[in-house]
C-alpha positions as CSV (number, residue, x, y, z in Angstrom):
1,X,23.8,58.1,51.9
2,X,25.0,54.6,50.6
3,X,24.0,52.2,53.5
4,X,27.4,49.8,54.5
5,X,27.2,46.4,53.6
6,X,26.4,44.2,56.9
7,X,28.8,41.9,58.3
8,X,27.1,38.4,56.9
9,X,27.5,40.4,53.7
10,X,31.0,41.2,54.2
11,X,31.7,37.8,55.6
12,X,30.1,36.1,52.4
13,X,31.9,38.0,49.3
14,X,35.3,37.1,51.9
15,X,34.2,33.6,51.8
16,X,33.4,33.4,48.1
17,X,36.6,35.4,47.1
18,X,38.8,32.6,49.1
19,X,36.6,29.9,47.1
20,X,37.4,31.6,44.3
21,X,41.2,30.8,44.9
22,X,40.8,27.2,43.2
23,X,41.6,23.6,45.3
24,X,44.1,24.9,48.0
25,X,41.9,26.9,48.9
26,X,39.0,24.0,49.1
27,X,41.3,21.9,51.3
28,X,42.3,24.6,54.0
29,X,38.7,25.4,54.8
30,X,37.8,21.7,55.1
31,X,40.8,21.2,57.3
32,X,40.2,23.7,58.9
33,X,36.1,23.1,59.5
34,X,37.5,19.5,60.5
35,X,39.8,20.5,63.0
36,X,36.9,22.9,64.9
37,X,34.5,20.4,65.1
38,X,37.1,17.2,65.7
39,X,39.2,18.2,68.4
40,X,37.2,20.3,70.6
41,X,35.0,17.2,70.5
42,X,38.2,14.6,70.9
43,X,39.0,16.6,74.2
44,X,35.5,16.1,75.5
45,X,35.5,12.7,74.6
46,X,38.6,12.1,77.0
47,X,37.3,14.5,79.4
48,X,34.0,12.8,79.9
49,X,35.6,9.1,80.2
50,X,36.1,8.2,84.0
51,X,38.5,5.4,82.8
52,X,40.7,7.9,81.4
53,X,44.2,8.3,83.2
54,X,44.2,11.7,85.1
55,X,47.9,12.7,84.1
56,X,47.5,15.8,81.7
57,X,50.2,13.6,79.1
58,X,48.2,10.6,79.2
59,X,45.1,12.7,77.9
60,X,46.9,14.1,75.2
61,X,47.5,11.3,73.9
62,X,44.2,9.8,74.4
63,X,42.6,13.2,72.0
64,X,45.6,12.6,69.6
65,X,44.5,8.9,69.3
66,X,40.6,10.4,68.8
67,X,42.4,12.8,66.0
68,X,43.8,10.8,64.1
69,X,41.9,7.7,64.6
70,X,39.3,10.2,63.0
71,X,41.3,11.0,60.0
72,X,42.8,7.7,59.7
73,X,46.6,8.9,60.4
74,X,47.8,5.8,62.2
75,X,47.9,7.2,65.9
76,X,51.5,6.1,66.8
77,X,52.8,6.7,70.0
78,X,56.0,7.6,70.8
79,X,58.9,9.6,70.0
80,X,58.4,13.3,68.6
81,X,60.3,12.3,65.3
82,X,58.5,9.3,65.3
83,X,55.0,10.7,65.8
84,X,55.9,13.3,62.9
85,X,56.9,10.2,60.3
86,X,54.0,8.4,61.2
87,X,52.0,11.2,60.6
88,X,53.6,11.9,56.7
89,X,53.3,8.5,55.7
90,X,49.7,8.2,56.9
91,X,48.9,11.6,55.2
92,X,50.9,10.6,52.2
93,X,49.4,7.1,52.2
94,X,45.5,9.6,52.4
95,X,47.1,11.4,49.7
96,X,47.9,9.0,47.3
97,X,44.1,7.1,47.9
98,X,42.2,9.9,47.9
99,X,43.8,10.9,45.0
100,X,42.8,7.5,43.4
101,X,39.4,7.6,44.4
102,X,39.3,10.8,42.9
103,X,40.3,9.6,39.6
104,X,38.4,6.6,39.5
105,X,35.5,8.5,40.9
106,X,36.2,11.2,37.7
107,X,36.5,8.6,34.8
108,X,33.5,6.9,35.9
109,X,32.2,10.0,35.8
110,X,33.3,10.9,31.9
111,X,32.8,7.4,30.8
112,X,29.1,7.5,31.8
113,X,28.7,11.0,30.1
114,X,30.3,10.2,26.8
115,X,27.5,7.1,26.9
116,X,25.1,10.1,27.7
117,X,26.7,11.9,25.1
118,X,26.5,9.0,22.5
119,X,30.8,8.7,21.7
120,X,31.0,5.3,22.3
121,X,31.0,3.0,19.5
122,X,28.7,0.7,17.7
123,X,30.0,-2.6,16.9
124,X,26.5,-4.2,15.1
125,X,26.5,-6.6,12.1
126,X,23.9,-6.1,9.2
127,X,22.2,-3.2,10.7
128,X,20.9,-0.2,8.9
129,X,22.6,3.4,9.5
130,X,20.9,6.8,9.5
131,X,23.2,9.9,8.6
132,X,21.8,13.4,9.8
133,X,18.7,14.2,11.8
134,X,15.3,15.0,9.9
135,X,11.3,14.5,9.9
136,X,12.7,11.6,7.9
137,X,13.5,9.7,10.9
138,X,10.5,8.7,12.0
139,X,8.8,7.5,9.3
140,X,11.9,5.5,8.3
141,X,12.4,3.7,11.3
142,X,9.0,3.0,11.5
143,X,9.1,0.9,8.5
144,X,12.1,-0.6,9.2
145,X,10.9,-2.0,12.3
146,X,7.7,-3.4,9.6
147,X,10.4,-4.8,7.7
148,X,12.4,-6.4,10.4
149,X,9.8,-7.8,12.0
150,X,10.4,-11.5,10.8
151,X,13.6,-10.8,11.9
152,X,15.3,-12.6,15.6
153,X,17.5,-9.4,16.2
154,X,18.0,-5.8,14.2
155,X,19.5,-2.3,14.9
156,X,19.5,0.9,13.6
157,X,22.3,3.4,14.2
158,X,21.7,7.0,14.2
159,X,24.3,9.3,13.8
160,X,23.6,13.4,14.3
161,X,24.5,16.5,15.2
162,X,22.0,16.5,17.8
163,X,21.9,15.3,21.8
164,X,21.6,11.5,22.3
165,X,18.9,11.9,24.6
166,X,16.9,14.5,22.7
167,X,16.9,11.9,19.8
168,X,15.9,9.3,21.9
169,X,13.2,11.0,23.7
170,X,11.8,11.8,20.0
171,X,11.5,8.6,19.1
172,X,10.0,6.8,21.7
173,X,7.5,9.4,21.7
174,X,6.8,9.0,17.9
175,X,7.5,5.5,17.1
176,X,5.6,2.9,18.7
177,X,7.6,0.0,21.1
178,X,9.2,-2.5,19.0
179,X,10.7,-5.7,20.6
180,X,12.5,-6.4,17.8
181,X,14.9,-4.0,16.6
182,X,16.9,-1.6,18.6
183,X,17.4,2.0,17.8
184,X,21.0,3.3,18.7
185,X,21.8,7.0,19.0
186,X,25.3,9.0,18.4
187,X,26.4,12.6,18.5
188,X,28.6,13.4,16.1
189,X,28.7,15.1,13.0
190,X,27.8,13.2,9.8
191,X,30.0,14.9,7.2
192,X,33.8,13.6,9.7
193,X,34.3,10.7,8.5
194,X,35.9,9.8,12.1
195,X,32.6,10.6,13.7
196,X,31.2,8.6,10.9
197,X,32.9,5.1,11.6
198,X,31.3,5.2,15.2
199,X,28.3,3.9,13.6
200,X,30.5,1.0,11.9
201,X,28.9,1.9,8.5
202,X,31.6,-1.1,6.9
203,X,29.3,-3.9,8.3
204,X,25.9,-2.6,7.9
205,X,23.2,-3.4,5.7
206,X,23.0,0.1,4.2
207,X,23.6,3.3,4.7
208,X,21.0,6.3,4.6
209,X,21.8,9.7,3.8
210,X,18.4,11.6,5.5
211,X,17.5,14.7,4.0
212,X,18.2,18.3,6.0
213,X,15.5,20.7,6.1
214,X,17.4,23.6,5.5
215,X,18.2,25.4,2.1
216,X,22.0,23.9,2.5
217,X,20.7,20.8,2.3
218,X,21.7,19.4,-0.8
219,X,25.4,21.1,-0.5
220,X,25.5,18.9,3.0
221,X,24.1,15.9,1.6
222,X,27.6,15.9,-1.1
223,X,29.6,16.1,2.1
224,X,28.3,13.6,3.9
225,X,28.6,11.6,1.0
226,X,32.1,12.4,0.3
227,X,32.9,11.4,4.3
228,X,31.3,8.2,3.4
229,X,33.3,7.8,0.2
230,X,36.6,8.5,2.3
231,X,35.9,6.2,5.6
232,X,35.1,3.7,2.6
233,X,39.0,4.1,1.2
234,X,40.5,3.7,4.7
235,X,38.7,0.8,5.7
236,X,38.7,-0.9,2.4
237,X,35.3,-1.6,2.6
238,X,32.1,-0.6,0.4
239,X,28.5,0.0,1.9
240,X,25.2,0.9,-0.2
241,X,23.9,4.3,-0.1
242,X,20.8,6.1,-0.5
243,X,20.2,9.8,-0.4
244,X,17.9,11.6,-1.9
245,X,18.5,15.6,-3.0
246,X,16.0,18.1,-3.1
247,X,17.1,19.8,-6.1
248,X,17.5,17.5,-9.5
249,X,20.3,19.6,-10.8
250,X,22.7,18.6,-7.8
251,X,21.6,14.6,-8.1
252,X,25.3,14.5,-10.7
253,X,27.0,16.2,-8.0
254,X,26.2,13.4,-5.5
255,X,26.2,10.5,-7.2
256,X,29.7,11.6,-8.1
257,X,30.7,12.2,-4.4
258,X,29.2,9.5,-3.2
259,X,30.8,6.6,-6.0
260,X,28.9,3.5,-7.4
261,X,27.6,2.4,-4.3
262,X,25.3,5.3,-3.8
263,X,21.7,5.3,-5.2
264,X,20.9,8.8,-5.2
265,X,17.0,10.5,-5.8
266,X,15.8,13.9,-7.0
267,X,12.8,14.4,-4.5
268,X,11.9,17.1,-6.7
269,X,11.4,15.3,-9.5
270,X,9.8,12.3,-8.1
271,X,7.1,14.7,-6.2
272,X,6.4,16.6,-9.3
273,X,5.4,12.9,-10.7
274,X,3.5,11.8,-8.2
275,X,1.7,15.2,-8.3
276,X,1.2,15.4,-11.6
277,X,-0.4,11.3,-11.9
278,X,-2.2,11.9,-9.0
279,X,-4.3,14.8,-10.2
280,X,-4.8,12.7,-13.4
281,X,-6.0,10.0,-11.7
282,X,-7.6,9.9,-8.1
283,X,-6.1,7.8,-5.4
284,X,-2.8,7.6,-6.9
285,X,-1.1,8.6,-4.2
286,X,-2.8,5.9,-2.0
287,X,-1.3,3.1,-4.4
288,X,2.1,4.1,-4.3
289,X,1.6,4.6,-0.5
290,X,0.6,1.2,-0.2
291,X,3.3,-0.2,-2.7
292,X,6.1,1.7,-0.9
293,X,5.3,0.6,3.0
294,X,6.4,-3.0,4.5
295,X,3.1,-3.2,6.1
296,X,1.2,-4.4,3.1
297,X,2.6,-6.3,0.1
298,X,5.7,-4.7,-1.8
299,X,7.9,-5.7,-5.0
300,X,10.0,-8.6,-4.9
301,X,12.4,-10.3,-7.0
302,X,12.8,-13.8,-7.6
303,X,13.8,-16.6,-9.7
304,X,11.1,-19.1,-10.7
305,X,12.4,-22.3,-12.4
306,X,8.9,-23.8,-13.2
307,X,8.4,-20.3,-15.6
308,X,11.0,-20.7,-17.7
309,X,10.4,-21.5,-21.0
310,X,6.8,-20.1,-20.9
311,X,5.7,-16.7,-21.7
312,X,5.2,-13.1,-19.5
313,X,1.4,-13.6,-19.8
314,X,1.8,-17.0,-18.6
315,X,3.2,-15.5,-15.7
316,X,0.8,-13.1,-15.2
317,X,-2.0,-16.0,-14.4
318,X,0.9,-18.1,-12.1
319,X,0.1,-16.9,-9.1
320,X,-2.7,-16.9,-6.9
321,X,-1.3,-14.2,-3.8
322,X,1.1,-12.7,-5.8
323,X,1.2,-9.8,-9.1
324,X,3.6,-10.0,-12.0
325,X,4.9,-7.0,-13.1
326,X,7.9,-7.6,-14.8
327,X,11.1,-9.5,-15.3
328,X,14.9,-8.6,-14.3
329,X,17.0,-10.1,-16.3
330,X,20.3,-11.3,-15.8
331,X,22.7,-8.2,-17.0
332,X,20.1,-6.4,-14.3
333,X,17.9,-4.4,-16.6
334,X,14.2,-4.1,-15.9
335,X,11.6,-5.2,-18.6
336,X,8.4,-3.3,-16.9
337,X,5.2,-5.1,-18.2
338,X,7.3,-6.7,-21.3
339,X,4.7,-7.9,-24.7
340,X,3.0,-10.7,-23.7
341,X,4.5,-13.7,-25.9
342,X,8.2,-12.7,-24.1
343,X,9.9,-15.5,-22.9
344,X,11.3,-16.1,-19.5
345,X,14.8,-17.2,-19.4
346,X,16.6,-19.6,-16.8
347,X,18.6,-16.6,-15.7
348,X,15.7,-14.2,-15.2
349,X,13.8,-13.0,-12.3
350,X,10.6,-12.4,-12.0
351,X,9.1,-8.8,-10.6
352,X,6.0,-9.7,-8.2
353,X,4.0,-7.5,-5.8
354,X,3.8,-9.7,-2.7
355,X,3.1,-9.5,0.9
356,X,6.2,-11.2,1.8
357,X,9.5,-13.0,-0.2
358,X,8.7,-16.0,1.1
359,X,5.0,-15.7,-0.9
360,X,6.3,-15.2,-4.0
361,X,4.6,-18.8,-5.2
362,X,3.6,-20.4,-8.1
363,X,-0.1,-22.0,-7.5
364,X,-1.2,-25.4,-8.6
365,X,-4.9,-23.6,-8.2
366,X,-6.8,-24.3,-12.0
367,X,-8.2,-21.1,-12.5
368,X,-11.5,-20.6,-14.9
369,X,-11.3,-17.4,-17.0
370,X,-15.3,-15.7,-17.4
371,X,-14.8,-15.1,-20.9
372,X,-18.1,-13.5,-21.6
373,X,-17.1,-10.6,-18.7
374,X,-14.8,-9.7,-20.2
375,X,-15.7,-6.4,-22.1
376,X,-13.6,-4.8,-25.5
377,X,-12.3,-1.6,-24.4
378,X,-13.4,1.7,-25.8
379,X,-11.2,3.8,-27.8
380,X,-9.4,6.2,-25.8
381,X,-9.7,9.6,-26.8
382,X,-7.8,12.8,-25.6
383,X,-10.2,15.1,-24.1
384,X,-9.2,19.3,-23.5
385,X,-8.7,19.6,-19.7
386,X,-9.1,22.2,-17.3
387,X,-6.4,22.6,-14.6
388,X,-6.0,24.7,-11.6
389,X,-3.0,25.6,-10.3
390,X,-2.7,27.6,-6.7
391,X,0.7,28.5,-5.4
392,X,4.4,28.3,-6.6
393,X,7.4,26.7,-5.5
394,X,10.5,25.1,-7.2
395,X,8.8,22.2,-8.2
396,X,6.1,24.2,-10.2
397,X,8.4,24.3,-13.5
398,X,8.4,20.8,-13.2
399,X,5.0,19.8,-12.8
400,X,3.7,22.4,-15.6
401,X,5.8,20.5,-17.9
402,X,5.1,17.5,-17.2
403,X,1.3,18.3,-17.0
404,X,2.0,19.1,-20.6
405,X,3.2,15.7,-21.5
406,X,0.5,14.6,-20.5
407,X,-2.4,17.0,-21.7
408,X,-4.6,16.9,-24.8
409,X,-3.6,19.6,-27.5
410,X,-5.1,23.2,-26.4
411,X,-5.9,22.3,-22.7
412,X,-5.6,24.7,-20.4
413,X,-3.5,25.3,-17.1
414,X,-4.3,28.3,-15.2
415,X,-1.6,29.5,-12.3
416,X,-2.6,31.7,-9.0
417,X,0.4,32.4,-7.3
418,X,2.3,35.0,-5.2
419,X,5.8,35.6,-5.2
420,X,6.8,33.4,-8.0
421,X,9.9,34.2,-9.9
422,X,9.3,36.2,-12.9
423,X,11.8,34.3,-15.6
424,X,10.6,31.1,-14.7
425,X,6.9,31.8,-15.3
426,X,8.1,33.4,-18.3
427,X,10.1,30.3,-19.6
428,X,7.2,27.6,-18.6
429,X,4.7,29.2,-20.8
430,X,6.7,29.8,-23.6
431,X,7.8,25.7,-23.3
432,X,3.9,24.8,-23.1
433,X,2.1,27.0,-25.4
434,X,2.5,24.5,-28.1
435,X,0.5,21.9,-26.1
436,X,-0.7,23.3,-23.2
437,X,-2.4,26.9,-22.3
438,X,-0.5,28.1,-19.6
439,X,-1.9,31.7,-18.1
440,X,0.1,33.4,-15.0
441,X,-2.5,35.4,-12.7
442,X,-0.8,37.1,-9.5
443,X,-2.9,36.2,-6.0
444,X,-2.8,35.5,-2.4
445,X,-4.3,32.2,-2.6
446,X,-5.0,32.3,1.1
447,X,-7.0,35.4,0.3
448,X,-10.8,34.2,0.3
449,X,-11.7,37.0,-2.5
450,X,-9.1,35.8,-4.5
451,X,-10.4,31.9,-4.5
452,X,-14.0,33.3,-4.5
453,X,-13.2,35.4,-8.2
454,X,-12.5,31.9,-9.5
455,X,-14.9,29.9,-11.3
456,X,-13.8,26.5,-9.9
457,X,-16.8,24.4,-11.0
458,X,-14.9,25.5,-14.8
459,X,-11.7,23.0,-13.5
460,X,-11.4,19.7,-14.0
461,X,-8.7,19.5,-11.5
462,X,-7.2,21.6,-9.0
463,X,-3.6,21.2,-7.4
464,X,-2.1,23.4,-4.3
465,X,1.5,23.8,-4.3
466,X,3.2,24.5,-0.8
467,X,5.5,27.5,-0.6
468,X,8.9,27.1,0.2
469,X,9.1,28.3,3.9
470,X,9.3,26.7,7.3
471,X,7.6,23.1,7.3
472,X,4.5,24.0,9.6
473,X,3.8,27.4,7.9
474,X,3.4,25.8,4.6
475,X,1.2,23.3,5.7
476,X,-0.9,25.6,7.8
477,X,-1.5,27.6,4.9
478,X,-1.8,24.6,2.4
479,X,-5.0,24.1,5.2
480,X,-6.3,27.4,4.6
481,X,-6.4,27.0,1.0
482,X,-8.2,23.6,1.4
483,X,-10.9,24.8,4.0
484,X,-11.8,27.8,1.3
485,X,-12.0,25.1,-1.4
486,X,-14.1,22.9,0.6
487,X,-16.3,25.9,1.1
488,X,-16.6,26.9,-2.3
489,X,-17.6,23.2,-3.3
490,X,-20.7,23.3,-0.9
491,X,-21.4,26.1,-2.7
492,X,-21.1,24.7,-6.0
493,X,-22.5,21.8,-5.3
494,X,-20.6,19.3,-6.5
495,X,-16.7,18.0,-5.5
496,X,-14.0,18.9,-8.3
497,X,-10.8,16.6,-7.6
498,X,-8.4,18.4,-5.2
499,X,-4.2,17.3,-5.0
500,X,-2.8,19.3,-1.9
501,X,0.7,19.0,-1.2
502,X,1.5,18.9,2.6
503,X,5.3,17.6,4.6
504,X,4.4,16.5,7.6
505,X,2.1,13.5,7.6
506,X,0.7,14.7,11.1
507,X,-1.0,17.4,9.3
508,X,-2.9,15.2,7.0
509,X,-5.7,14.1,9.6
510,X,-6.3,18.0,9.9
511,X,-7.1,18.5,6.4
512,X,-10.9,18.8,5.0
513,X,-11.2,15.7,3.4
514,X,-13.8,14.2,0.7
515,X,-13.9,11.6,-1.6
516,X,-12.0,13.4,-4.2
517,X,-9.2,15.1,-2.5
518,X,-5.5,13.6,-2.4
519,X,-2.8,14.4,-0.5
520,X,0.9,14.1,-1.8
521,X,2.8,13.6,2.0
522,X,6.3,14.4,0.8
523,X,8.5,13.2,3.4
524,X,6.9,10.2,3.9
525,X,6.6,9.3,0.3
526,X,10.0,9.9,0.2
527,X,11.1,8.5,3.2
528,X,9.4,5.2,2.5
529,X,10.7,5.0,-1.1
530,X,14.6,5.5,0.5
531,X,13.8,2.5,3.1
532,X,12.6,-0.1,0.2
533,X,15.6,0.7,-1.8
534,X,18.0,0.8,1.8
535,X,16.9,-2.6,2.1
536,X,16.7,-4.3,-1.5
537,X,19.4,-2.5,-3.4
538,X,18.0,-3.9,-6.9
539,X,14.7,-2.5,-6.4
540,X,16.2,0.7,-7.7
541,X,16.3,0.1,-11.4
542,X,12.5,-1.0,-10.7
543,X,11.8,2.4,-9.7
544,X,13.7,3.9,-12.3
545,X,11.5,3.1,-14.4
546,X,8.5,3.6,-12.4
547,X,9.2,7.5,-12.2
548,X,10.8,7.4,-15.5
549,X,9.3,9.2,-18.7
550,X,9.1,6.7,-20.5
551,X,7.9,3.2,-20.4
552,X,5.4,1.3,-18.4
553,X,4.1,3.3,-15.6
554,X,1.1,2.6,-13.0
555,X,-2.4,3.8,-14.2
556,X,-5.9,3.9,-12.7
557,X,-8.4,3.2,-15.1
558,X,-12.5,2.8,-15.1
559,X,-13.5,-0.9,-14.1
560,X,-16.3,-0.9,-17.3
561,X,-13.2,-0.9,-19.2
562,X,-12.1,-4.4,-18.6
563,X,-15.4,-6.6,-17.1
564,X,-18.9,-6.3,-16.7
565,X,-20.0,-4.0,-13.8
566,X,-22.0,-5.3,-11.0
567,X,-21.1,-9.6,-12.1
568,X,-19.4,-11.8,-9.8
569,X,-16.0,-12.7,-11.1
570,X,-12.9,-13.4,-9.2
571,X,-9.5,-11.5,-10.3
572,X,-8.1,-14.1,-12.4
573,X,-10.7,-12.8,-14.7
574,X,-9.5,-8.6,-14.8
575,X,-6.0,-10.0,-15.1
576,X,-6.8,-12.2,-18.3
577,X,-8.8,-8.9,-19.6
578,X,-5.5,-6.3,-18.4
579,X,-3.3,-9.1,-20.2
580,X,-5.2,-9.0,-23.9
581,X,-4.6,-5.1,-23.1
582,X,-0.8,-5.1,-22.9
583,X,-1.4,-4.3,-19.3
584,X,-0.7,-6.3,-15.9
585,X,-3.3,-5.7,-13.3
586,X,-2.3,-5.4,-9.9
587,X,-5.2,-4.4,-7.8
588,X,-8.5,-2.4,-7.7
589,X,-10.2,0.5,-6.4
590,X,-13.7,0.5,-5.0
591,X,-15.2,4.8,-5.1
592,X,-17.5,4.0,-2.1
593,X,-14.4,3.5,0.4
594,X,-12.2,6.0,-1.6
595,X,-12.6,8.2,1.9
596,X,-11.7,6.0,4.4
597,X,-8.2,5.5,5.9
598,X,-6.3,4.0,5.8
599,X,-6.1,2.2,2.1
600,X,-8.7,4.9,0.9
601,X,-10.4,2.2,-1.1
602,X,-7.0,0.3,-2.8
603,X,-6.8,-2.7,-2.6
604,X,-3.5,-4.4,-3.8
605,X,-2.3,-7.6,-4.9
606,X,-6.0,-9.3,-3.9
607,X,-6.1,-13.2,-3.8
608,X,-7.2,-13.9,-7.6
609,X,-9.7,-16.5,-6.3
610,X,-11.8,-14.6,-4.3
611,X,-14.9,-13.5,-5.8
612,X,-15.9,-9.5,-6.4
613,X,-18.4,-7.3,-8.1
614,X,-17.3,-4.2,-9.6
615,X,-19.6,-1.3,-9.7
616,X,-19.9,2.1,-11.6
617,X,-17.1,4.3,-10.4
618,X,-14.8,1.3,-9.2
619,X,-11.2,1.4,-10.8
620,X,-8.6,-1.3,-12.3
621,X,-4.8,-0.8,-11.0
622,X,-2.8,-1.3,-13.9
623,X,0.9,-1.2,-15.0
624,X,0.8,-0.3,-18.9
625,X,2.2,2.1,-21.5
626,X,-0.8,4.2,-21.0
């Protein structure tokens, strides 16, 4: 037997089904509830009040003055008609300000949300804007905090598809306080070009394009750049661009979309480099880390009247805080470590690593060269290498040929991977078997047996690819891999030189580390390379040819190559013996602090008087052919 619904029940589904009717149905009940409380309390009021006059008209109109003093309808007193007037006009005139109230009340109300909602606009001056949402962000704004940190006021504008306060709450949970610049958050999509202009991207600094982490990434990064290109041609203004694409074959594409002002990067190709130079030479990474962030010295440009005339090597030996690398010249191409005996014109500039623009000076200091430590280098010979090469993604075409560029004839690559495509493999060896060995064995490299059937003493070098999945899940198992290999080397005995490549920096302090393992961060690499460029546009043809083929690129070579080993010298000395080299040196690297964060041993643009010792396993940082 179905039980009957009780009458508090019944009583509530009638009360929410009259609710249910909308507004009039809101007023009657609070008139009603008004008039139930107010007028039975009105008549006691009267009734209780000794000075009221006895009459039974009198004390009606003693509650109707309660009433409607209540509900702030006047009160009049008088004739029927003119009671009833009085009445409309007071509840017209209650109307009409309630109804104002109301709206006032109501756009309050939206205004503060769109401000929740980040729709407003931002009307900054010289500021830098962020297109898109990504682990980019961080890292990004991070340095451009560094950077601005000379500065009296800067902004960055972010504009995503993502809540305002979501975004927020991410940053100041991942970026540490700044006083300095101010970090401004907007909903909106990135590829509308009217959701675009609420960042005012017309009056910034620059404009950068962040990177999606999705396989549509690219595709959106070509529409966001063709919004920009748009919102540039109705507002008759220019802005510089920087994006970078995951995929080299769709860098055309967006350099197209986005015009003349857009500098845009393959990230594939510029991690395949660093990958490949890194496993060649230990600690590259580090360099390059150190090169690209505003917290130590970076590349400037600038003109230096008291040089012209005189020679590149002269230059080299000009400056006591500061590294030549190079001159710009004045149609804006880049001679990277030009011949020695070049001259430096009135309208060239030179190319210095240096903590700051304003550093960037010539010393009066009157250096002594230590001729007799200076050594004469030893023929370099190509030597057959051994290279290991666990796991496969889309980059791993790219690496194997440029490991090939750089390989002795008949050295050897071997490749244990899972999942890789078929015609790829297939097309790499056959490119490489005229210089390089390339063998294909299919493995689960997280598989212990599989690692432990591999003689990895036999390597000279061993370099673990992520797969191309989900951030974290790459990582994690680029981990896996790492502990195993860490194992294995205990085992062995001995360390053979690890390059892991990991995306999220965060998961760097959880790998196994030792003194010969590197780790190629790809987003912040990336990331840090887009912020130098966002904020000195020419640096770009620098970097050009830094990651370029050909040319003058950066090199880590043995210390016994250039001085004595264990004699105190200062640096003016290693630069004199990197000059009668073809070479500019920039730096050193000391092997007993290779381990240790966060310069892992690099040290960059040092002060050339300072005295130093160089020791068996200590490095030169160079710029030269090779």
């Amino acid at each position: 037997m179905v039980r009957k619904p009780s009458v508090k029940l019944r009583f509530r589904y009638w009360f929410d089904k009259t609710m249910a009717r909308g507004t009039p149905a809101l007023i009657g009940w609070l008139l009603a509830m008004c008039l139930v409380i107010v007028v039975p309390a009105s008549v006691l009021l009267v009734w209780s009040d000794v000075d009221t006059p006895t009459t039974l008209e009198n004390q009606l109109i003693e509650i109707w003055k309660n009433i409607s003093g209540t509900f702030n309808l006047g009160g009049a007193v008088g004739s029927p008609v003119f009671v009833l007037m009085s009445l409309l006009l007071a509840l017209v005139g209650l109307f009409f300000a309630s109804t104002l109230v109301g709206l006032i009340t109501s756009g309050v109300r939206n205004k503060i949300m769109d401000l929740r909602r980040g729709r407003s606009m931002v009307l900054e001056q010289g500021h830098t804007v962020l297109l898109g949402w990504s682990d980019q962000v961080v890292p990004i704004i991070s340095e451009l905090s560094e950077a601005n940190a000379n500065q009296r006021q800067a902004a960055v504008a972010i504009l995503a598809e993502k809540d305002k306060t979501e975004m927020e709450d991410e940053i100041h949970a991942r970026v540490p306080a700044t006083d300095v610049t101010q970090v401004i958050c907007r909903t909106g999509s990135p590829a509308e070009p009217t959701d675009i202009g609420r960042v005012s991207p017309h009056t910034a600094r620059s404009v950068i394009v962040l990177t999606p982490g999705n396989d549509d990434g690219d595709n959106q990064i070509v529409k966001v750049l063709l919004a920009l290109a748009k919102s540039s041609r109705r507002e008759r203004q220019s802005c510089h661009m920087v994006a970078v694409v995951q995929n080299g074959k769709k860098v055309e594409a967006a350099r197209l979309a986005g015009g003349s002002q857009a500098y845009v990067l393959s990230a594939d190709d510029i991690t395949a480099r660093l990958i490949v130079q890194t496993s060649r030479q230990s600690g590259f990474s580090a360099v390059f880390a150190e090169l690209l962030s505003f917290a130590g010295d970076e590349f400037y440009m600038t003109g230096e009247p008291k040089l012209v005339g005189k020679t590149f090597g002269d230059a080299l030996l000009a400056y006591d805080t500061s590294s030549v690398v190079g001159v710009q010249h004045a149609d804006g191409m880049i001679a990277l470590n030009p011949p020695s005996e070049t001259r430096i014109r009135d309208d060239d500039q030179i190319i210095a690593i240096s903590q700051d623009d304003d550093t960037v000076i010539v010393s009066d200091f009157p250096y002594v060269i230590d001729i007799e430590a200076i050594v004469t280098p030893r023929p370099h010979e190509d030597e057959r290498e051994r290279t290991l090469l666990l796991g496969w993604n889309r980059r791993a075409p790219v690496i194997i040929r440029q490991l090939g560029q750089y390989a002795a004839r008949n050295s050897a690559l071997d490749v244990i991977a899972s999942g890789a495509d078929a015609q790829s493999v297939d097309e790499v060896i056959d490119a490489q078997m005229n210089r390089l060995n390339v063998s294909f064995q299919e493995g689960d490299i997280t598989d212990p047996g599989v690692l432990r059937g591999l003689n990895i003493g036999s390597y000279d070098r061993i370099v673990v690819l992520g797969d191309d999945i989900e951030t974290q899940e790459a990582d994690s198992r680029t981990l896996l891999v790492l502990l195993f290999l860490r194992n294995l080397e205990h085992a062995l005995g001995r360390r053979v030189p690890v390059v892991a490549e990991l995306r999220d920096d965060r998961n760097r302090a959880l790998a196994p580390l030792s003194e010969d393992a590197d780790f190629i961060v790809i987003s912040k690499l990336i990331s840090l390379l887009m912020t130098q460029i966002s904020e000195n546009r020419h640096l770009s043809g620098l970097f050009d040819e830094l990651f370029s083929a050909r040319g003058s690129e950066i090199y880590i070579k043995p210390a016994d190559g250039y001085v004595v080993l264990d004699r105190e010298i200062d640096f003016y000395t290693v630069v004199e013996s990197a000059r009668r080299q073809g070479q500019a040196a920039i730096g050193y690297r000391r092997q007993e602090e290779s381990s240790l964060p966060p310069s892992y041993g690099i040290h960059l643009n040092p002060d050339k008087k300072q005295r130093l010792s160089l020791t068996a396993g200590d490095a030169v940082i160079v710029v030269a052919q090779e």
